[in-house]
FIZA-617920 format. One record per residue: residue number from 1; x, y, z of N, C-alpha, C in turn. Coordinates in steps of 0.05 Angstrom, whole numbers. Atoms other than C-alpha are relative to their C-alpha. Layout:
REM residues N
<lolo><num>NUM</num><n_px>X</n_px><n_py>Y</n_py><n_pz>Z</n_pz><ca_px>X</ca_px><ca_py>Y</ca_py><ca_pz>Z</ca_pz><c_px>X</c_px><c_py>Y</c_py><c_pz>Z</c_pz></lolo>
...
REM end
This chain:
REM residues 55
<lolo><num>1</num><n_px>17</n_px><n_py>-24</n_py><n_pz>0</n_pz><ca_px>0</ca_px><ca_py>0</ca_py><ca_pz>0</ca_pz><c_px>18</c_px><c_py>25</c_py><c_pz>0</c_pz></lolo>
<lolo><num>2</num><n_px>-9</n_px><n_py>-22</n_py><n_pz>1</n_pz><ca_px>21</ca_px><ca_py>70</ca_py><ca_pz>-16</ca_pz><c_px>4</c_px><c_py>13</c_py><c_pz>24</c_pz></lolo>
<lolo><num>3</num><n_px>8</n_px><n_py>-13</n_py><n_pz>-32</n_pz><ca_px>40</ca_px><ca_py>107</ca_py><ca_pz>44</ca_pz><c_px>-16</c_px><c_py>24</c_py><c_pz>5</c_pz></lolo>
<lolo><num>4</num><n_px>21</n_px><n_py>-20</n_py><n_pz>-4</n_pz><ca_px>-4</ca_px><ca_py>166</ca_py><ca_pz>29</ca_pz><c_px>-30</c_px><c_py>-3</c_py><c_pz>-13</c_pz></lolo>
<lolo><num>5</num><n_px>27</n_px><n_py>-9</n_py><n_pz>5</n_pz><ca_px>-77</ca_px><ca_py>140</ca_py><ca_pz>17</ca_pz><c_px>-15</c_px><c_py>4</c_py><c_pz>7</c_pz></lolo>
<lolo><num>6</num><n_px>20</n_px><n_py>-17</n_py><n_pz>-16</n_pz><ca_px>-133</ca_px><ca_py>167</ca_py><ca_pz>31</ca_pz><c_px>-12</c_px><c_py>-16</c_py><c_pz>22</c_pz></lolo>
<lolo><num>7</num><n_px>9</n_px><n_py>3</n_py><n_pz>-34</n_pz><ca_px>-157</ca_px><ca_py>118</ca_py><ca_pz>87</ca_pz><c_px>15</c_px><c_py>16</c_py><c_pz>18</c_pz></lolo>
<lolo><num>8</num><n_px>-22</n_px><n_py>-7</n_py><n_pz>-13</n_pz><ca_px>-89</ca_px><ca_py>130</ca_py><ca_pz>114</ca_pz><c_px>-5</c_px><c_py>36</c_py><c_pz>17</c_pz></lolo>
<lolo><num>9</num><n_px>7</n_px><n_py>-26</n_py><n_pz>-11</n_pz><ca_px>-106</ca_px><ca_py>213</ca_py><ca_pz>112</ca_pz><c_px>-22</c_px><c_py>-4</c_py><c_pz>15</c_pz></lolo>
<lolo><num>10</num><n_px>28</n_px><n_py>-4</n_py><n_pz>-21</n_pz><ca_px>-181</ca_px><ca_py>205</ca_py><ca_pz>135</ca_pz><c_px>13</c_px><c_py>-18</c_py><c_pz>30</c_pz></lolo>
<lolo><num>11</num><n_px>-2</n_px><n_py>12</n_py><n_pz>-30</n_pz><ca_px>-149</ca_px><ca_py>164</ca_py><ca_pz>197</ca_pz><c_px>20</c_px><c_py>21</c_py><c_pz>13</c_pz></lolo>
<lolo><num>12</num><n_px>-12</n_px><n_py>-21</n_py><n_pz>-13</n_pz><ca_px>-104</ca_px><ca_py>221</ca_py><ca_pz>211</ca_pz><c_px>-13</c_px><c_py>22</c_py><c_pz>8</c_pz></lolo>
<lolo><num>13</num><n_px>13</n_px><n_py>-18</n_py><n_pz>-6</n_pz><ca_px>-150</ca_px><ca_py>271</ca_py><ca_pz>207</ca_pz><c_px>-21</c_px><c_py>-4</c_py><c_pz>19</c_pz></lolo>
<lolo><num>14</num><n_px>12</n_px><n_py>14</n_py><n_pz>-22</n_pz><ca_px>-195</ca_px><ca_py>232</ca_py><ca_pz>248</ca_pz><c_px>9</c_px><c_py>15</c_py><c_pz>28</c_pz></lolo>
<lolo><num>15</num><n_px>-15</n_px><n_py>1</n_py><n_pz>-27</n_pz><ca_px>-143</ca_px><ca_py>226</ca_py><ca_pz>309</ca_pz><c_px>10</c_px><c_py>34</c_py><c_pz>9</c_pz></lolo>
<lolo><num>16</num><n_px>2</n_px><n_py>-22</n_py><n_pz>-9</n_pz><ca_px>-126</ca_px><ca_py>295</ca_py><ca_pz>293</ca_pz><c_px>-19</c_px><c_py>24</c_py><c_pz>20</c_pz></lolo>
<lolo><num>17</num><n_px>23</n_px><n_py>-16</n_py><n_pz>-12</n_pz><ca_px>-195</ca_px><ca_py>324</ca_py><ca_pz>313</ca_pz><c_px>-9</c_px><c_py>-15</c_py><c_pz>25</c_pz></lolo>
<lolo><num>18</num><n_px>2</n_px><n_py>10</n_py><n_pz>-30</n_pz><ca_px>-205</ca_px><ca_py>270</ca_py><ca_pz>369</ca_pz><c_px>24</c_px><c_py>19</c_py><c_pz>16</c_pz></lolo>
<lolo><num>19</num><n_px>-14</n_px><n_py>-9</n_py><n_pz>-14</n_pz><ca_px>-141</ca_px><ca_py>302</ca_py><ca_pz>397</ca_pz><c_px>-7</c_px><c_py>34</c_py><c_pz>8</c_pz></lolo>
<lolo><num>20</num><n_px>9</n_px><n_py>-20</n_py><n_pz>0</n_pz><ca_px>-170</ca_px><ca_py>369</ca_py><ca_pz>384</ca_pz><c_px>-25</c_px><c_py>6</c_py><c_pz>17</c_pz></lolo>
<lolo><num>21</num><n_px>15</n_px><n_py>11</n_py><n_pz>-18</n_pz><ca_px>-236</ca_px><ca_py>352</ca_py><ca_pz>419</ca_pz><c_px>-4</c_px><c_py>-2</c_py><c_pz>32</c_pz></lolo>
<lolo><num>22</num><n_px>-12</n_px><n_py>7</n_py><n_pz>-39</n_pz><ca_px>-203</ca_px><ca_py>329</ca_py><ca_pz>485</ca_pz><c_px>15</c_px><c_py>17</c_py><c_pz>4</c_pz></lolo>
<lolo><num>23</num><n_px>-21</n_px><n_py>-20</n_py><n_pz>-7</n_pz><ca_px>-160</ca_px><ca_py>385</ca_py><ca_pz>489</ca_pz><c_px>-1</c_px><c_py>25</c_py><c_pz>-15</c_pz></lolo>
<lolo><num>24</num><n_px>1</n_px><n_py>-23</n_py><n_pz>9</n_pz><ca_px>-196</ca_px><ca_py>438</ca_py><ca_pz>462</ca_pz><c_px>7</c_px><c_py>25</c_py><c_pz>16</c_pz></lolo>
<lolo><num>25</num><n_px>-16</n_px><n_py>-23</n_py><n_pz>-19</n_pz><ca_px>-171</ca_px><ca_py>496</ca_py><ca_pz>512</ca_pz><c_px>36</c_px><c_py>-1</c_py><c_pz>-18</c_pz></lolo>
<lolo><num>26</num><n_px>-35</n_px><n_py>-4</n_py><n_pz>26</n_pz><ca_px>-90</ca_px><ca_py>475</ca_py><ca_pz>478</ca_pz><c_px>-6</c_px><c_py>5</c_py><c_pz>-27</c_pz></lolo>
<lolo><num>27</num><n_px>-8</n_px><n_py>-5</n_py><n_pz>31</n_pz><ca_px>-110</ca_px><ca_py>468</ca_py><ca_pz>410</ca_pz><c_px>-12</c_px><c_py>32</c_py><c_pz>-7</c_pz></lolo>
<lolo><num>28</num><n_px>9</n_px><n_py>-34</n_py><n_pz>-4</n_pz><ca_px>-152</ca_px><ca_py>536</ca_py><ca_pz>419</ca_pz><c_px>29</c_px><c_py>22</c_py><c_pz>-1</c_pz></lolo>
<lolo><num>29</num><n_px>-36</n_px><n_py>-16</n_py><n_pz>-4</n_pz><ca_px>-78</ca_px><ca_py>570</ca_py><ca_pz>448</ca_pz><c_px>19</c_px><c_py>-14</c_py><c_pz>-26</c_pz></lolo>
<lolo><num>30</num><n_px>-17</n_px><n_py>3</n_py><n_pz>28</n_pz><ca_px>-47</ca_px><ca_py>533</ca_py><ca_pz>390</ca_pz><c_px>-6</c_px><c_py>20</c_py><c_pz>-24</c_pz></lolo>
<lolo><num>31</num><n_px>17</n_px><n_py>-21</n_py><n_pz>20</n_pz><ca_px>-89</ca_px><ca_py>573</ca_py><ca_pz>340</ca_pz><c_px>3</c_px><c_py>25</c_py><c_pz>11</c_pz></lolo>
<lolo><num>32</num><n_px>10</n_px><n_py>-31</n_py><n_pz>-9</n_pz><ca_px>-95</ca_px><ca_py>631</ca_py><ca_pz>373</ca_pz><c_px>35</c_px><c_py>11</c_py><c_pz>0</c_pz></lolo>
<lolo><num>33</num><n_px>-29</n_px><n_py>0</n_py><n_pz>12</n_pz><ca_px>-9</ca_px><ca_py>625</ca_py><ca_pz>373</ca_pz><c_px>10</c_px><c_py>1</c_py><c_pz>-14</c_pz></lolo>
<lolo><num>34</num><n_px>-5</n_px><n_py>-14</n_py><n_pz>25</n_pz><ca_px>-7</ca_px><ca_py>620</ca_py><ca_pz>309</ca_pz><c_px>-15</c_px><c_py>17</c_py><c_pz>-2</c_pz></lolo>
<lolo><num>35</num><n_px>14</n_px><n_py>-27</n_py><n_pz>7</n_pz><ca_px>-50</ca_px><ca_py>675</ca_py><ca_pz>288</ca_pz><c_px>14</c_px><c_py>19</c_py><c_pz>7</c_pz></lolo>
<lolo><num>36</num><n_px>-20</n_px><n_py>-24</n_py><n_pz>-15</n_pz><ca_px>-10</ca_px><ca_py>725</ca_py><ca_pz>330</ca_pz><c_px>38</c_px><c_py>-2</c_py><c_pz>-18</c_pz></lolo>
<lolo><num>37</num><n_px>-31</n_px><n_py>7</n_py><n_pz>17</n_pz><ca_px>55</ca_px><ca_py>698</ca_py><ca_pz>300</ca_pz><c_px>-2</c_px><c_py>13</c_py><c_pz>-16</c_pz></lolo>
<lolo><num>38</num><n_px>3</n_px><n_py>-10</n_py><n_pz>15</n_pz><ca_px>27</ca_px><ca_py>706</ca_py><ca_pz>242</ca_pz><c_px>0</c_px><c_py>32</c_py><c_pz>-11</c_pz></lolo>
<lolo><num>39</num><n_px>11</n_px><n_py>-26</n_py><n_pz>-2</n_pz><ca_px>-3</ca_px><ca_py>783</ca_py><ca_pz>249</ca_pz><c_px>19</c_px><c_py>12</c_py><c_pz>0</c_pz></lolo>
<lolo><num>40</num><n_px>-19</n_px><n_py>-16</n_py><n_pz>1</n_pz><ca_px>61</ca_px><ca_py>793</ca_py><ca_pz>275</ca_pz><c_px>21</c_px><c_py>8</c_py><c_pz>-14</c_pz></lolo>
<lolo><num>41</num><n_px>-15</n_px><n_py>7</n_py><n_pz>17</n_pz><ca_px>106</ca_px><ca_py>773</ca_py><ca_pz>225</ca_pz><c_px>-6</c_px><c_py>16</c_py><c_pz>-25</c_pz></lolo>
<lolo><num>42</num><n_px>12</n_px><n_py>-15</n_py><n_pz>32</n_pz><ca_px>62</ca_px><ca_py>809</ca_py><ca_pz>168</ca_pz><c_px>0</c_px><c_py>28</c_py><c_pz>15</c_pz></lolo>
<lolo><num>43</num><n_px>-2</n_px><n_py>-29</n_py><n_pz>-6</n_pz><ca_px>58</ca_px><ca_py>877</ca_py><ca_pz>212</ca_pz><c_px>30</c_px><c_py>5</c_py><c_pz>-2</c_pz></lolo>
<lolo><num>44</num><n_px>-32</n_px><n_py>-1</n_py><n_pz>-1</n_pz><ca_px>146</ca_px><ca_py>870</ca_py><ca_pz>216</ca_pz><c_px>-2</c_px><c_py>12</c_py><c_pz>-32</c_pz></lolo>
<lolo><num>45</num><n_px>-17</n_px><n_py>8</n_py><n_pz>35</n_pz><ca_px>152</ca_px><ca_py>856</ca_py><ca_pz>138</ca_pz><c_px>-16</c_px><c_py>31</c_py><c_pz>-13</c_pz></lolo>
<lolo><num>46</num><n_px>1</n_px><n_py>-23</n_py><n_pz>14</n_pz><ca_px>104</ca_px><ca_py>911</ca_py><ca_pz>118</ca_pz><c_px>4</c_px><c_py>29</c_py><c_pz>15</c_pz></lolo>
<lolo><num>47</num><n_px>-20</n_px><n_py>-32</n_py><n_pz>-17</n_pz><ca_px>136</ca_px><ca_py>968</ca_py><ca_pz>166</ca_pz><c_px>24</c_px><c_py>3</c_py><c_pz>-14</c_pz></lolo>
<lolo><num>48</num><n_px>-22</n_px><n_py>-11</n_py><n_pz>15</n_pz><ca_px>193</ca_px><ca_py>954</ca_py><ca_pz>141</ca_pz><c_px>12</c_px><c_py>0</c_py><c_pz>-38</c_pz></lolo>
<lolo><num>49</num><n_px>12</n_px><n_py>-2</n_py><n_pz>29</n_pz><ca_px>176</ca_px><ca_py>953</ca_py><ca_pz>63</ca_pz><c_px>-11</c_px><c_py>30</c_py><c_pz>0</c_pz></lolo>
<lolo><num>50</num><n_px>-2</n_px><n_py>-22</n_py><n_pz>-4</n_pz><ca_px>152</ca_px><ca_py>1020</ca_py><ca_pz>79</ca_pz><c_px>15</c_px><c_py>23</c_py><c_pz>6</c_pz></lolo>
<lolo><num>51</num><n_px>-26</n_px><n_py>-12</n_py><n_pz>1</n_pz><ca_px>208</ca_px><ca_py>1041</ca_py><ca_pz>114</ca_pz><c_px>24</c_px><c_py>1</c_py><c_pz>-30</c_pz></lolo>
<lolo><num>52</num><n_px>-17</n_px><n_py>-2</n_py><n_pz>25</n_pz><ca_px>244</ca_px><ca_py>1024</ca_py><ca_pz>49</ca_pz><c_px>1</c_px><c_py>10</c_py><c_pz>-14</c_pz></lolo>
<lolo><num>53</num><n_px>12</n_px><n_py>-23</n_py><n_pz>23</n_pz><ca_px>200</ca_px><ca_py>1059</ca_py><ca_pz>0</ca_pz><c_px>-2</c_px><c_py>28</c_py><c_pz>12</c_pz></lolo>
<lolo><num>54</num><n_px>6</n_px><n_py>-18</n_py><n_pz>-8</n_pz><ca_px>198</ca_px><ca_py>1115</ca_py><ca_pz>41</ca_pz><c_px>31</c_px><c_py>18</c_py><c_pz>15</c_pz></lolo>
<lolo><num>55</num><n_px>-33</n_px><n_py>-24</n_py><n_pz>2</n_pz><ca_px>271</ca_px><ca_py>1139</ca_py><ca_pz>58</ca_pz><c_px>21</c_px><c_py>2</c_py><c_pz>-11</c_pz></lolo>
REM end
């Protein structure tokens, strides 16, 4: 068997969202961790892309 078929994903994604489920409060702070990462990483890059075009 291929190591990527689709039972294979639907049983990951499965266990994924059981894990998500039981421990929704972490996977919440996971998300919510990235997101901020994120926000923050894109408010950096275009400050200083502005700063560039601009002095």
């Amino acid at each position: 068997m291929p190591p990527h078929t689709p039972t294979r994903t639907r049983t990951r994604v499965k266990r994924i969202l059981r894990w998500a489920a039981r421990r929704r409060r972490t996977a919440t702070m996971h998300v919510l961790r990235g997101i901020c990462y994120g926000l923050g990483t894109t408010t950096v890059t275009l400050a200083s892309l502005w700063v560039q075009r601009h002095t």
